[in-house]
C-alpha positions as a Markdown table, in Angstrom:
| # | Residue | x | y | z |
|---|---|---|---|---|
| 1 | Unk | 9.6 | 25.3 | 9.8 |
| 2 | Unk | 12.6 | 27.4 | 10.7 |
| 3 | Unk | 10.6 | 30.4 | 12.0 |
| 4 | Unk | 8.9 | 27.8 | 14.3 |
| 5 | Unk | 11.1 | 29.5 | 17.4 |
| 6 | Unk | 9.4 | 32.9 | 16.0 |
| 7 | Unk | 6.0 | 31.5 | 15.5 |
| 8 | Unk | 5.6 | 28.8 | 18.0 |
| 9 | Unk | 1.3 | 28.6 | 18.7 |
| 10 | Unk | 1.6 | 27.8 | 15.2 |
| 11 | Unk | 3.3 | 24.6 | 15.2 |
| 12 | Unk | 2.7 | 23.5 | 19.1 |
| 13 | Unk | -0.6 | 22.0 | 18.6 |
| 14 | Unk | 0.1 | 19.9 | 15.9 |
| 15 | Unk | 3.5 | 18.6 | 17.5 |
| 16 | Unk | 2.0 | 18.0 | 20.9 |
| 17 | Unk | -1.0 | 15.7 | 19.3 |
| 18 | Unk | 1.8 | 14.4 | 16.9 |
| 19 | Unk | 2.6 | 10.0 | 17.5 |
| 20 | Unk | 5.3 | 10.4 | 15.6 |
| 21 | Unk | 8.7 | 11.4 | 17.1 |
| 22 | Unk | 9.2 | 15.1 | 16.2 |
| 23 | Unk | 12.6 | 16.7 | 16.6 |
| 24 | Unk | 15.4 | 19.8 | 15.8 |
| 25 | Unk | 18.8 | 18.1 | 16.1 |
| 26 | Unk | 22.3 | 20.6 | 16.1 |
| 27 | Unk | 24.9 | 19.5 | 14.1 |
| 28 | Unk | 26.7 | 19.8 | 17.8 |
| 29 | Unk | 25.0 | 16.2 | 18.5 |
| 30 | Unk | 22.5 | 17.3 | 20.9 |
| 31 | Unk | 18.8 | 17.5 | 20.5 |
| 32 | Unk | 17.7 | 21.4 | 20.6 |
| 33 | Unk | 13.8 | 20.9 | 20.4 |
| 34 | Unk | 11.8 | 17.6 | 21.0 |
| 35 | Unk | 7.7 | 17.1 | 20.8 |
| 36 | Unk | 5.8 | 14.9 | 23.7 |
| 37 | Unk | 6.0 | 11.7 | 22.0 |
| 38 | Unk | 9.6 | 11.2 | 22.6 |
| 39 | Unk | 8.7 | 10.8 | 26.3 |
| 40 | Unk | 5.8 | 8.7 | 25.8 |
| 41 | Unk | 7.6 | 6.6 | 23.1 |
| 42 | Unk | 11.4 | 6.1 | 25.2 |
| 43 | Unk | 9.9 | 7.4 | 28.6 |
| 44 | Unk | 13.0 | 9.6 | 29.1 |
| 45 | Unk | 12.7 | 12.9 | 30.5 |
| 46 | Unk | 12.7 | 15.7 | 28.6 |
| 47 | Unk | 15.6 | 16.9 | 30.1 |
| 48 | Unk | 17.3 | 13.4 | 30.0 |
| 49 | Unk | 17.0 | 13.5 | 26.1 |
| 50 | Unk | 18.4 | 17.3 | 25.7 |
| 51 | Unk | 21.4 | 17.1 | 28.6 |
| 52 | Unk | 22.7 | 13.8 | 26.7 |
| 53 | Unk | 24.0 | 13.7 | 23.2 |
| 54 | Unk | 21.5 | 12.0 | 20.9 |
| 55 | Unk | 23.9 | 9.2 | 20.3 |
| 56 | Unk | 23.8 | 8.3 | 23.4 |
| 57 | Unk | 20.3 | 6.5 | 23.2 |
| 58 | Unk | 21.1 | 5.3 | 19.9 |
| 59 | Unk | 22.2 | 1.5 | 19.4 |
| 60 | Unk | 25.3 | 1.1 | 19.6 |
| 61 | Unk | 25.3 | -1.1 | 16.3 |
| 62 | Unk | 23.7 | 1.8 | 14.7 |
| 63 | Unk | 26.5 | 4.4 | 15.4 |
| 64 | Unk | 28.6 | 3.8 | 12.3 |
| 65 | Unk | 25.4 | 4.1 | 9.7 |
| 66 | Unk | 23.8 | 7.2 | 11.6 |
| 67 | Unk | 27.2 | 9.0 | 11.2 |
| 68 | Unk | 27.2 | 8.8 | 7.6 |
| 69 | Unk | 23.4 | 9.4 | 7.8 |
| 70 | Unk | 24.3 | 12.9 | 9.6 |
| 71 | Unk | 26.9 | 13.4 | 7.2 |
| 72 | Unk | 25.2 | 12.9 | 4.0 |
| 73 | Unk | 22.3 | 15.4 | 5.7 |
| 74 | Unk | 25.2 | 18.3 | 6.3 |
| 75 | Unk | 26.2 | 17.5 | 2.8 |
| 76 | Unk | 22.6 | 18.4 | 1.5 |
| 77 | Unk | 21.2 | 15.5 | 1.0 |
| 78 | Unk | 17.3 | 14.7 | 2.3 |
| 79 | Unk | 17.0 | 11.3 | 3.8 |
| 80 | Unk | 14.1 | 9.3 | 3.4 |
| 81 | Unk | 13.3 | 5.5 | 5.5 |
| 82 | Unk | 16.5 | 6.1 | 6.9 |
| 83 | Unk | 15.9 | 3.4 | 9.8 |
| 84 | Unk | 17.8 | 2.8 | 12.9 |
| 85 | Unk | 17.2 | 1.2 | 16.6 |
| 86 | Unk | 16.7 | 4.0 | 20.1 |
| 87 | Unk | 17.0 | 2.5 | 23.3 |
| 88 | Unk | 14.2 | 2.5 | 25.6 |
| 89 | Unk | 14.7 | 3.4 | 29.4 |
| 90 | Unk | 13.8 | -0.8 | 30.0 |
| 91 | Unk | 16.8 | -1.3 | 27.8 |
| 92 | Unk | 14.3 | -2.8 | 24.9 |
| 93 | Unk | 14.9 | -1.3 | 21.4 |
| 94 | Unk | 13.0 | 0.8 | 19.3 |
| 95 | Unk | 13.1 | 0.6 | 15.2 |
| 96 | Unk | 12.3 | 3.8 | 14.2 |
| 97 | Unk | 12.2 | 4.9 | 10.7 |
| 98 | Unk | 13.4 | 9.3 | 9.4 |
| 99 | Unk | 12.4 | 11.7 | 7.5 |
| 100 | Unk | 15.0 | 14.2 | 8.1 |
| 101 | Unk | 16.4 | 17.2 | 6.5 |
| 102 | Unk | 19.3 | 19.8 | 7.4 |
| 103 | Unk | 19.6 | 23.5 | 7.1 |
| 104 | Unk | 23.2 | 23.8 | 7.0 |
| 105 | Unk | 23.1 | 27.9 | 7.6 |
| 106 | Unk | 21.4 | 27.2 | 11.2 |
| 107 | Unk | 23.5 | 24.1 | 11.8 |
| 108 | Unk | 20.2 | 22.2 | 12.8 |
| 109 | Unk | 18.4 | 18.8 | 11.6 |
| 110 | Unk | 14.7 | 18.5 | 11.2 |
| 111 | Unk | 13.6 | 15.1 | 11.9 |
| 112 | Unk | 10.5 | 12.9 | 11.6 |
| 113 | Unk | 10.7 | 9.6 | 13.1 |
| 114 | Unk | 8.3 | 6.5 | 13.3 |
| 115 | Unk | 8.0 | 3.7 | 15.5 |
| 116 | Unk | 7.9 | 0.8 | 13.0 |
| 117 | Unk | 7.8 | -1.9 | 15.7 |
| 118 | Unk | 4.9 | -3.8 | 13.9 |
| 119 | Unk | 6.1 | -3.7 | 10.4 |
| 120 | Unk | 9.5 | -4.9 | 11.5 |
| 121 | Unk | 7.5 | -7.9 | 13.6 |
| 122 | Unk | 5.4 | -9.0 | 10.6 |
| 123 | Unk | 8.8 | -8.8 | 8.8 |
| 124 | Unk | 10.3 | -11.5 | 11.3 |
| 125 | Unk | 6.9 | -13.3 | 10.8 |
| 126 | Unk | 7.1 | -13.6 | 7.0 |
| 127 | Unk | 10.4 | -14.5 | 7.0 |
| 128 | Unk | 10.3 | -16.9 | 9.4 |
| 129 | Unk | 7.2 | -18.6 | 7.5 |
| 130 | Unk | 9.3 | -18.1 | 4.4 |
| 131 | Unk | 11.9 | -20.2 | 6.3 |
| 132 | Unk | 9.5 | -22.7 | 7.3 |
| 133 | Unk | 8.0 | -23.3 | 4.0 |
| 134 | Unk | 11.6 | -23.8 | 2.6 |
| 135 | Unk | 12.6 | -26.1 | 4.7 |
| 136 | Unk | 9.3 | -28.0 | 4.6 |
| 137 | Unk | 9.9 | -27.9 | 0.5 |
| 138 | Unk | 13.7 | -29.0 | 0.9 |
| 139 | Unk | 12.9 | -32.4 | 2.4 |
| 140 | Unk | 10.3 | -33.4 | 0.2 |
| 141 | Unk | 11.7 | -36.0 | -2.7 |
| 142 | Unk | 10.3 | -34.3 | -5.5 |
| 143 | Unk | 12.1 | -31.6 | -7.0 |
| 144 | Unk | 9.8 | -28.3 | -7.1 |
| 145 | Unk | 10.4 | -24.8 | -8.5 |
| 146 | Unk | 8.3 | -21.9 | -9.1 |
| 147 | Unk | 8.1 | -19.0 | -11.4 |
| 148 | Unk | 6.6 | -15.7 | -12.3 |
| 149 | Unk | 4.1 | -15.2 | -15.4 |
| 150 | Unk | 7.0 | -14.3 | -17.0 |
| 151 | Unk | 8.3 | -17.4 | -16.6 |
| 152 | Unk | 11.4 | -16.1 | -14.2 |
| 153 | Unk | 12.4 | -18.1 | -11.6 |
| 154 | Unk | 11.3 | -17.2 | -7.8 |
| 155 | Unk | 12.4 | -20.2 | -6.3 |
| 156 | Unk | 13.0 | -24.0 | -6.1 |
| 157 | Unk | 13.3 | -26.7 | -3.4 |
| 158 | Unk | 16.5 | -28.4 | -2.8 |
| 159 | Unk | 16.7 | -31.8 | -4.9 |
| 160 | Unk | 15.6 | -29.0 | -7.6 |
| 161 | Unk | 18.7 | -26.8 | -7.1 |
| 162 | Unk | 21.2 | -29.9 | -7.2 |
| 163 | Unk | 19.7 | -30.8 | -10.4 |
| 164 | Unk | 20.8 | -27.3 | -12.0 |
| 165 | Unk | 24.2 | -27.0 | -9.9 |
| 166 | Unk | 22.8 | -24.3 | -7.4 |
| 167 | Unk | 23.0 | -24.3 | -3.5 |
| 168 | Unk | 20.4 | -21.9 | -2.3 |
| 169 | Unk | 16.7 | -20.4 | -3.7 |
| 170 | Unk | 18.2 | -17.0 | -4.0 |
| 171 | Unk | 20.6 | -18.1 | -6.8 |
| 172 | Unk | 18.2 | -19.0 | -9.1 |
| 173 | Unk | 15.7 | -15.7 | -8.4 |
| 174 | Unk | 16.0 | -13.7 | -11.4 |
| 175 | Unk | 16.7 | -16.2 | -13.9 |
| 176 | Unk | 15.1 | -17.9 | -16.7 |
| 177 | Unk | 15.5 | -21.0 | -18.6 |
| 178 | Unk | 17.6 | -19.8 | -20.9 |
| 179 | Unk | 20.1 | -19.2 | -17.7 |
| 180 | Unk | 20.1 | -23.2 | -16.5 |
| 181 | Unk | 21.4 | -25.6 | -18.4 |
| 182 | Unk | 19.1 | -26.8 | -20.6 |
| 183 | Unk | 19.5 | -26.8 | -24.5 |
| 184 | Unk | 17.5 | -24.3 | -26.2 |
| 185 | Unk | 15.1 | -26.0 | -27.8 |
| 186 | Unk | 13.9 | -27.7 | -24.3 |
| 187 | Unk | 13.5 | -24.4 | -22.7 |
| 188 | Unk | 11.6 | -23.1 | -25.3 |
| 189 | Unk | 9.4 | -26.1 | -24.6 |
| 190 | Unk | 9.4 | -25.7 | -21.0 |
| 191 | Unk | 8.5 | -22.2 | -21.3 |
| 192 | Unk | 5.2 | -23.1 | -23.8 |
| 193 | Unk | 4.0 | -25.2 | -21.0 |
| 194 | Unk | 4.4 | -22.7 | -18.5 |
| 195 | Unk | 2.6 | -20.2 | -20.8 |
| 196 | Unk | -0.2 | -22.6 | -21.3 |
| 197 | Unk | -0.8 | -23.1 | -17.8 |
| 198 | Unk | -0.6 | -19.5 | -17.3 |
| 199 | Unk | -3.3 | -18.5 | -19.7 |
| 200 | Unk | -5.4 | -20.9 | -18.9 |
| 201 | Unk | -5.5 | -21.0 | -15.4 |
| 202 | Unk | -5.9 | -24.9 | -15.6 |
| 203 | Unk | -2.9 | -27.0 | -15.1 |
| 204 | Unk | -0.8 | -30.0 | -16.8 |
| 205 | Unk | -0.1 | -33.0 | -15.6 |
| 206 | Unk | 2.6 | -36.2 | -16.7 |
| 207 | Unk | 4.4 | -34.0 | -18.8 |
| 208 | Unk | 7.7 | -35.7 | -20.0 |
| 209 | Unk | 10.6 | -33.9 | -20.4 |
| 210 | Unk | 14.6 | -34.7 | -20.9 |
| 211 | Unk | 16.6 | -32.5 | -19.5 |
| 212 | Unk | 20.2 | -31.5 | -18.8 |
| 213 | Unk | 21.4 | -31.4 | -15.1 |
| 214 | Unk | 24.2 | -29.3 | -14.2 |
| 215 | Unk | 26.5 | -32.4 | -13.6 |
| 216 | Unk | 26.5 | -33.1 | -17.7 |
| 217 | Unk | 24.4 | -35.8 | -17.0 |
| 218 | Unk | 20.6 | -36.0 | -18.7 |
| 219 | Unk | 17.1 | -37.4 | -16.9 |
| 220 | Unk | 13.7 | -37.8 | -17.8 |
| 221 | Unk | 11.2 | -35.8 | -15.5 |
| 222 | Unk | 7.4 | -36.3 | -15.2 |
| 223 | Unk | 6.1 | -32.8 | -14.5 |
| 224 | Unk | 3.0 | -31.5 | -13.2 |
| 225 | Unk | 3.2 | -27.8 | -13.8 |
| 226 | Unk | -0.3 | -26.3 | -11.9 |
| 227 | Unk | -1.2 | -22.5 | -11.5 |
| 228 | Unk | -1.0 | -20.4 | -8.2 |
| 229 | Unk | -3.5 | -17.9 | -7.1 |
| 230 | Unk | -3.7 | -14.8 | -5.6 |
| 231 | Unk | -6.4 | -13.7 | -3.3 |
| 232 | Unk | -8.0 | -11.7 | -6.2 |
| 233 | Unk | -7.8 | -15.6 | -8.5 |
| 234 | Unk | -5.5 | -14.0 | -10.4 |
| 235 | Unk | -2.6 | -16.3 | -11.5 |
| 236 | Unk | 0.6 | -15.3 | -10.9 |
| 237 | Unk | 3.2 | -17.8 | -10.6 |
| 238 | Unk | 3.0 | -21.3 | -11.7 |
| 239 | Unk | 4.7 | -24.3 | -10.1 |
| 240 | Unk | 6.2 | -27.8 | -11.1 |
| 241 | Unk | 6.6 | -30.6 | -8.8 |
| 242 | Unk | 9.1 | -33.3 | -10.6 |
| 243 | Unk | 10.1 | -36.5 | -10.3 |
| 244 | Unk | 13.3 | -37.8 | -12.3 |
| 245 | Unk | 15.0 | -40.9 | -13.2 |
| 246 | Unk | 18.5 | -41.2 | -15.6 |
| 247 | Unk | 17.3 | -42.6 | -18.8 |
| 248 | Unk | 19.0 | -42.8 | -22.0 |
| 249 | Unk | 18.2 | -40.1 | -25.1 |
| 250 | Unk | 14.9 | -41.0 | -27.0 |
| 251 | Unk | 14.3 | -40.8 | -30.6 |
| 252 | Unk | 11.0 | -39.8 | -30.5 |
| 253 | Unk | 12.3 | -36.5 | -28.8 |
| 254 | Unk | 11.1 | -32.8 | -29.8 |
| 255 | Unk | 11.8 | -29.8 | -27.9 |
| 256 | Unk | 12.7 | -32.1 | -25.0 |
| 257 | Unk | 9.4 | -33.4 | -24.2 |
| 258 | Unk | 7.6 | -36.6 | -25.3 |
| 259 | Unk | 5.1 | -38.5 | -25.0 |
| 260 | Unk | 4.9 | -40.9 | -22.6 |
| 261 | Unk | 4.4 | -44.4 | -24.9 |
| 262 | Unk | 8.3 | -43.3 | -26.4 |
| 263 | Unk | 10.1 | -43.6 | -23.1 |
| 264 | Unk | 8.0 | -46.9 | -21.5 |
């Protein structure tokens, strides 16, 4: 790519057809060579993006990170999804995600950049669906949780999270049974059901359990734990829907589960 201001007809072609925003940047701050796309993309003149430091079209949110970007590049590092915002001529924004590596001896940048507006939207989509659902999950009574076949925690609704002395979903993402505050023995138990389900594909109902809540205090739970598909059938992550109710420690007791004729 360096002897492209030798050999030009051999890269023109394929820069001109490129959709992707092609580009030589001096480590002076101004663009040196540019492919089509950049008009088409930011509708900019040619001349308007080479008079102008490349900067200037850049976000000003985005200065601080595309400094050290630069820097890390003069240093001799390659970047790779680097991702910033350019500002349109309309004044809308542009995410656009690099490729970009420096050759320090000619004091130039070669850059590779990608409009990622439709990843960034069905991003914003997911997440606010994810936000939805939460919220949705947060005001139902029952306290619900989900987990991995690994039994590691992905999530859990809000009466859930006060139960085990958490605030958010995030907190308990990661975690396992053996992180919460049950006694050993019950999250061994709570883990065999989870297993069950998992293997089986075919879920449990009215499972009794005693467990410890965060606040020292103990409650029985009737669980349903039921498996969760993907679009393939395959089960991934199983989920438990609770309700609790303070009762005093039974007897009859193993592994913190019982039957139900011990606690009625």
């Amino acid at each position: 790519m360096g002897n492209m201001e030798q050999n030009p007809i051999d890269y023109q072609h394929m820069f001109n057809l490129s959709l992707d925003l092609i580009c030589i940047a001096g480590m002076d701050g101004y663009f040196k060579y540019l492919n089509p796309a950049w008009e088409k993309n930011l509708e900019y003149t040619r001349d308007e993006l080479l008079s102008r430091p490349f900067i200037d079209f850049i976000h000003p949110d985005d200065h601080a990170k595309n400094d050290e970007e630069v820097a890390k590049l003069a240093a001799g590092y390659q970047t790779f999804h680097f991702e910033n915002r350019y500002i349109h001529k309309d004044g809308s924004m542009r995410h656009i995600s690099w490729t970009a590596q420096a050759v320090v001896d000619e004091k130039k940048i070669y850059c590779i950049g990608r409009d990622i507006a439709e990843r960034k939207q069905a991003e914003e989509a997911l997440q606010h669906s994810r936000h939805m659902l939460q919220t949705v999950l947060d005001s139902i009574p029952s306290a619900v949780f989900w987990k991995d076949r690994d039994s590691i925690y992905l999530g859990g609704n809000r009466p859930w999270l006060e139960a085990v002395g958490m605030k958010f979903s995030e907190e308990v993402v990661g975690k396992s049974d053996y992180d919460l505050p049950w006694e050993k023995d019950q999250a061994d138990s709570f883990r065999e059901d989870d297993r069950s389900v998992i293997e089986s594909g075919l879920p449990k109902f009215d499972i009794i359990e005693l467990f410890h809540k965060a606040d020292g205090t103990q409650a029985w739970a009737r669980t349903n734990k039921v498996p969760l598909r993907d679009a393939e059938g395959n089960v991934k992550v199983s989920s438990a829907p609770m309700r609790t109710s303070p009762r005093a420690s039974s007897p009859g007791r193993r592994c913190g589960k019982v039957k139900r004729s011990k606690i009625q």
